[in-house]
matplotlib code that plots the C-alpha trace (Angstrom):
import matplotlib.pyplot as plt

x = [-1.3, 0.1, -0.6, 2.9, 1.2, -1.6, -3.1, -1.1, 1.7, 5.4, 7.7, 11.0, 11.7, 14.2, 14.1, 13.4, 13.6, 12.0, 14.6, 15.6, 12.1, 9.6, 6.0, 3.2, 0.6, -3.0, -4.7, -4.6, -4.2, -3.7, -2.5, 1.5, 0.6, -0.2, -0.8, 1.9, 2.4, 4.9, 6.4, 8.6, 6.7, 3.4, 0.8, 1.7, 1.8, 4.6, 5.4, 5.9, 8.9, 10.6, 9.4, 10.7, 8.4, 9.0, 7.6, 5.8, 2.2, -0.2, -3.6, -4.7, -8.7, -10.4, -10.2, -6.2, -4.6, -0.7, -0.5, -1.8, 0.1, 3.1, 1.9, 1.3, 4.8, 6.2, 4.5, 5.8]
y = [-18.8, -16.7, -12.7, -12.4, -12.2, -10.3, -7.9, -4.8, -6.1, -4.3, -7.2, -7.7, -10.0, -12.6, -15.0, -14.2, -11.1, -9.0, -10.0, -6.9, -5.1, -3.4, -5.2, -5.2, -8.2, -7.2, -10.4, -13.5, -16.9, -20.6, -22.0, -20.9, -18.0, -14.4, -11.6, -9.0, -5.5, -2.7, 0.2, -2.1, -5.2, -6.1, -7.7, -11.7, -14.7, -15.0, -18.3, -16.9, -18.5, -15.9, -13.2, -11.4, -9.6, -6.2, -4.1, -1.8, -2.9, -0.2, 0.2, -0.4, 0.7, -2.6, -0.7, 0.9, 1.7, 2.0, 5.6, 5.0, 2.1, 3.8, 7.0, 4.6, 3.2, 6.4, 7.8, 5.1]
z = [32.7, 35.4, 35.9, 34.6, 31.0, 32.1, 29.2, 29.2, 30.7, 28.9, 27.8, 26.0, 23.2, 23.7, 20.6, 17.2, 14.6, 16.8, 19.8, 21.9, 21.3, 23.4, 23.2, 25.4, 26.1, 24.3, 24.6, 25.4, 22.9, 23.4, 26.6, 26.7, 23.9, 24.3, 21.5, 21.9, 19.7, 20.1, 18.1, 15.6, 16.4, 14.2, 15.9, 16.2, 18.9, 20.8, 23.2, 26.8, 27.2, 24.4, 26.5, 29.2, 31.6, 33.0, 35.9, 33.9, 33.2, 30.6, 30.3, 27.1, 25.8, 24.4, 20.5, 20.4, 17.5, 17.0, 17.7, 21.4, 21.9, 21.1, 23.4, 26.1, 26.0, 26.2, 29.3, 31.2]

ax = plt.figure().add_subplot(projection="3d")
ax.plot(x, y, z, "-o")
ax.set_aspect("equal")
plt.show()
């Protein structure tokens, strides 16, 4: 998988109930799958090709919890 999807990497959804959302990559699944969370977004899988990728890339400590996600999402 390309460094597109790279951990910590801010993302729009495209497809789905969460479409329109802010997530952000925080690990890495099956070939064509990443683990994405945001603000309104719970913690899933989400195919690649429902994302779209944006600029912005966070740095996210290997133990988060919501509340820094969210603090890192708005400092960028």
């Amino acid at each position: 998988m390309s460094e597109v999807f790279a951990i910590g990497r801010v993302c729009y959804k495209t497809h789905g109930r969460d479409a329109g959302n802010k997530v952000v990559v925080v690990e890495k699944a099956s070939n064509g799958f990443v683990m994405i969370e945001g603000p309104h977004t719970k913690k899933s899988r989400a195919n690649v090709t429902h994302l779209l990728p944006t600029s912005q890339k966070i740095t996210l400590p290997s133990v988060y919890t919501p509340k820094d996600l969210n603090e890192a999402l708005r400092t960028n």
